[in-house]
C-alpha positions, -999 to +999 in steps of 0.1 A: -444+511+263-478+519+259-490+485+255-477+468+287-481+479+327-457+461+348-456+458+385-426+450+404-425+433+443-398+448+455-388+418+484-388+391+455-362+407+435-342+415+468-345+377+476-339+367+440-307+387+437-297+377+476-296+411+489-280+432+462-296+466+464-273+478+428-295+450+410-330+464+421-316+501+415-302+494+382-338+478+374-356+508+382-335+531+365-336+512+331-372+507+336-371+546+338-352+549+308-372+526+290-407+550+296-423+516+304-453+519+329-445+504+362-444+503+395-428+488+428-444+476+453-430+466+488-444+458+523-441+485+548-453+471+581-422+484+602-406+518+597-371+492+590-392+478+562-401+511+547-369+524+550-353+495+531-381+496+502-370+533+499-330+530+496-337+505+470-361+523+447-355+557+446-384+567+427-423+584+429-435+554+415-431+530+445-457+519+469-457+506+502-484+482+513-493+457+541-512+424+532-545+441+539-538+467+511-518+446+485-551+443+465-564+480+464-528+486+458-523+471+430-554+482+418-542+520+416-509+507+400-523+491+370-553+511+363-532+545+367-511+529+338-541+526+318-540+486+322-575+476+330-588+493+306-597+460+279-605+482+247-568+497+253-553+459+247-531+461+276-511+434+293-502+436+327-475+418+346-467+414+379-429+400+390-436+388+427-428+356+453-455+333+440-453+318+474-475+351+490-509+344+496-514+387+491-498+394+457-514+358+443-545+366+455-547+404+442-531+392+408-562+366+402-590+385+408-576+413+383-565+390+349-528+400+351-503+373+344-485+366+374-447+359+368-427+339+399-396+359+413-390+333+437-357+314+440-353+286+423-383+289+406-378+321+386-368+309+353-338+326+345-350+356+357-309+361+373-303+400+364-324+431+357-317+424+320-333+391+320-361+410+336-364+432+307-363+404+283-390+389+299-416+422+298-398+423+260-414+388+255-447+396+270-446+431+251-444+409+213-470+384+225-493+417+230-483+430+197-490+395+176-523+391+189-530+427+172-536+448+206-505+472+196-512+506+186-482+509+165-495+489+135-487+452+128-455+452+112-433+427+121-406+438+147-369+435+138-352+432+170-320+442+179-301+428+206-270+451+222-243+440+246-225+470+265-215+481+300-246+496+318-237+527+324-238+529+286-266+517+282-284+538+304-271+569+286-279+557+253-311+549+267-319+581+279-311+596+247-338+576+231-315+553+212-327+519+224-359+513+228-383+486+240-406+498+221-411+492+187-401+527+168-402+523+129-406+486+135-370+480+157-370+469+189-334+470+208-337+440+238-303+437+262-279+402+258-280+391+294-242+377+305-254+352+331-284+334+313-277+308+289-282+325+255-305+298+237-330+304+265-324+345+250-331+337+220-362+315+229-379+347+251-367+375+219-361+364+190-332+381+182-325+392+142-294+412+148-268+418+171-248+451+182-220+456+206-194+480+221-165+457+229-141+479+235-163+486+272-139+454+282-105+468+274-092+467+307-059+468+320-043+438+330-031+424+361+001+439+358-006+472+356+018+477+325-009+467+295-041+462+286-065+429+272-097+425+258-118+403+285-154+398+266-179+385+292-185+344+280-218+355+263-196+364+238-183+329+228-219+321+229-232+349+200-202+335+181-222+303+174-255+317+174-259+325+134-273+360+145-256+383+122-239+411+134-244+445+128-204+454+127-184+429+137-159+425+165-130+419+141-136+449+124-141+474+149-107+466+171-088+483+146-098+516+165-090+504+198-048+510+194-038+547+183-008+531+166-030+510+144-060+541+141-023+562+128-018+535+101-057+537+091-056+573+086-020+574+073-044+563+041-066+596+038-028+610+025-033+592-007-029+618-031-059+598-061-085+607-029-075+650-036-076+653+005-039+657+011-035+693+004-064+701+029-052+672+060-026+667+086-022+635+096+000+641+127+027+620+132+030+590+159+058+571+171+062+551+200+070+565+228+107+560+245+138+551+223+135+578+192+102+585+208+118+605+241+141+628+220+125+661+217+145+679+199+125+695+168+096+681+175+079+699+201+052+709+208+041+674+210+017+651+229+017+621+246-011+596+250-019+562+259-014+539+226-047+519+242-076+546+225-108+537+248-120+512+275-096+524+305-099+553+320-067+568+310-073+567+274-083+603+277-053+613+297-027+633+279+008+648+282+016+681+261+053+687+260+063+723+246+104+724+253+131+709+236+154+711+271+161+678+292+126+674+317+117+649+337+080+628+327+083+604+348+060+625+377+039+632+352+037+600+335+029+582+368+000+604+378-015+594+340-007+564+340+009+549+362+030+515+356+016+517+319+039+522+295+024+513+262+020+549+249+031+573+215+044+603+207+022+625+183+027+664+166+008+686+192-015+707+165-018+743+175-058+746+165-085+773+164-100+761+201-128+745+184-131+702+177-155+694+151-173+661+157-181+638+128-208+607+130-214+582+103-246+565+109-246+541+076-247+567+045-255+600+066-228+616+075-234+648+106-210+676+116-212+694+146-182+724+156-182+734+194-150+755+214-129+735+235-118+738+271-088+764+276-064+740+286-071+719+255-065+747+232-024+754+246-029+784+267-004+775+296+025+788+289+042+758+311+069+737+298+046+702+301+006+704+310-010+673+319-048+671+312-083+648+309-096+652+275-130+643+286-127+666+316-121+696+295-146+688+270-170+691+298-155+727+311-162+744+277-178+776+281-211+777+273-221+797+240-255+805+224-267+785+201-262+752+227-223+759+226-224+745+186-203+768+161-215+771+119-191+746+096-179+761+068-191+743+034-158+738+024-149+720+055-181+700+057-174+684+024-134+675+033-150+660+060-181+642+043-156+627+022-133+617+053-163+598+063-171+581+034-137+570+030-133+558+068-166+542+065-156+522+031-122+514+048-136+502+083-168+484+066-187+498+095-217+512+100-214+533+134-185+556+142-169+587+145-141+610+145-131+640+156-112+669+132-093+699+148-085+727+122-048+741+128-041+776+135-026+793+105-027+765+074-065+762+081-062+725+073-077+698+089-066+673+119-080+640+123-068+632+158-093+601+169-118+578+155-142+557+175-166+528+169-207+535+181-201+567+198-229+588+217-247+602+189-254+631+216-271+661+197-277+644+168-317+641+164-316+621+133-292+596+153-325+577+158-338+570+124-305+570+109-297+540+132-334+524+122-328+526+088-296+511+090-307+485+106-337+472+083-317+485+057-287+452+069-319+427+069-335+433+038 
């Protein structure tokens, strides 16, 4: 964020946040992300000092001062980020105690609006996301007054509510932005801070979320619940619309309900059904632990993301008597909710499908050996993710040609799901079986990574203005 230079005193936020170091890290990581220009400034009078200042910023942009140096410090930190240069229209902040006599004093003499960290006095500054929402405010208030460099279109912001460590990678990838890019902004919901006061610092026109990052399992260990942080309840009465809602996008969160969806693509008006396999699920146990003539087969957890074992899977190729239950346990545990589907003997390549609005991308990469059946053992338990993430390397970044014939069967997958759905983010992944040469669906999922998808970022823009116009 070109416009802004922000400086951080690292005590105040310690203080503020009462000692805990994963709220200053996680701030300095998302500042990171963000490419906004900032640094972190702590005392270092005593070694202890320094060494605490350095296990909670681990970064090349921190600075240790004493009370003599806090004004030459600061100094280098806003005019190596460009910010006291006047003709460049930059706005400088500085998040410190507004009870030290150093950092007040430095902050005056250099025009840089001063913004109290102290607590009780820090106006709802409670988390590293209210943090960001504040440099967000201060970042529109630059642009309004005409000092941005990105033209004076009006901003359409976006707010997002999703587990950090998603957030971070989407970040990374350049997906939300700060920043205006093609004039959207994406700002955090904070779950702590009231969210009329939210509202007041962005100006939120449209929300997004990834819900499903609270599917957890419950306290019995045998099924799992939806627990939405309270914000939620909050964004219900708001009158913000929503990008997709929640309503529509839990229909992908239950394999027996995603079978039902895509039980549809078999309709033989749509012309797909000589070209598709939709394998078959049952529940598993009952009808569901008899074998016999339906092997090789597959078992998974019915509950399709949020926990961890989601990804875990059973693959059953013997009709004799075998025992799970070892098996079962170390996937699952006491968690029983789970289904039965055909095992489908592929190619050893999954081709990935993402539906940004109207555009529709394929990508084809090989799978991980266990994934494509090459144990010969009677029951192979595995991580989907895991062996995603063992796939050999290939040239070309590991990413295989689609044939045209396949990429329109799957364009028109896509456009069906997406009619279906009434989303506008998802995806879904297609394995093509060994011999008929026709096409698996075997998962769909609501706002996936995007990764390797370069357009991701103006598809997603365009969808947005696109919803608001």
């Amino acid at each position: 964020m070109g416009d802004l230079a922000v400086v951080f005193q690292v005590e105040a936020l310690d203080k503020l946040w009462r000692g805990n170091a994963g709220q200053v890290s996680m701030l300095a990581e998302v500042i990171a992300n963000q490419g906004i220009r900032a640094w972190f400034v702590a005392y270092g009078r005593t070694d202890k000092e320094i060494r605490k200042a350095r296990g909670l910023v681990k970064s090349n942009q921190l600075l240790i001062i004493t009370e003599r140096t806090a004004k030459v410090a600061l100094l280098y930190a806003l005019s190596s980020s460009g910010a006291l240069n006047s003709a460049g229209g930059r706005r400088a902040l500085l998040f410190c105690d507004s009870r030290d006599d150093a950092m007040r004093s430095a902050a005056g003499r250099m025009n840089v609006e001063l913004i109290a960290c102290t607590p009780g006095n820090a106006g709802g500054l409670s988390s590293p996301t209210s943090l960001l929402q504040r440099i967000f405010s201060s970042y529109l208030k630059s642009r309004e007054e005409g000092g941005s460099r990105d033209g004076a279109e009006r901003v359409v912001v976006v707010g997002y509510i999703m587990r950090p460590s998603r957030e971070s990678s989407l970040s990374r990838q350049g997906l939300l932005h700060l920043k205006a890019i093609n004039g959207v902004s994406f700002v955090p919901v904070d779950h702590a801070t009231p969210f009329d006061l939210q509202q007041r610092r962005c100006k939120f026109d449209l929300l997004m979320h990834k819900a499903s990052d609270w599917i957890v399992l419950g306290s019995s260990g045998l099924d799992v619940t939806v627990s939405l942080p309270s914000v939620f309840d909050s964004l219900a009465g708001a009158k913000i619309p929503w990008l997709d809602s929640i309503e529509r996008t839990s229909a992908l969160w239950s394999r027996t309900e995603m079978h039902k969806l895509l039980m549809g693509l078999g309709d033989p008006d749509l012309g797909l059904s000589d070209r598709l396999i939709v394998p078959a699920t049952i529940p598993f146990g009952g009808a569901g632990r008899d074998f016999k003539g339906k092997v090789p087969l597959i078992v998974k957890s019915n509950a399709a993301c949020g926990v961890s074992f989601s990804h875990k899977m059973i693959i059953v190729r013997t009709e004799e008597p075998v025992d799970l239950d070892p098996a079962l346990e170390s996937c699952y545990n006491e968690y029983r909710d789970l289904v039965v589907q055909d095992y489908i003997d592929h190619d050893g390549h999954e081709t990935k499908v993402y539906c940004i609005g109207d555009a529709i991308h394929v990508s084809k990469r090989r799978l991980g050996t266990l994934d494509k059946g090459e144990d010969p053992g009677p029951i192979t338990v595995f991580d989907s993710l895991e062996a995603k993430s063992r796939s050999p390397g290939d040239p070309g970044g590991g990413y295989y040609p689609v044939s045209e014939e396949d990429r329109a069967i799957l364009c028109e997958c896509g456009k069906w799901l997406r009619n279906k759905l009434g989303v506008h983010l998802f995806g879904f992944d297609a394995l093509k079986a060994r011999g008929s040469g026709k096409i698996a669906i075997i998962d769909v999922n609501y706002f996936p990574s995007f990764k390797g998808i370069p357009e991701a970022r103006s598809d997603l823009h365009r969808v947005i203005t696109s919803q608001l116009s």
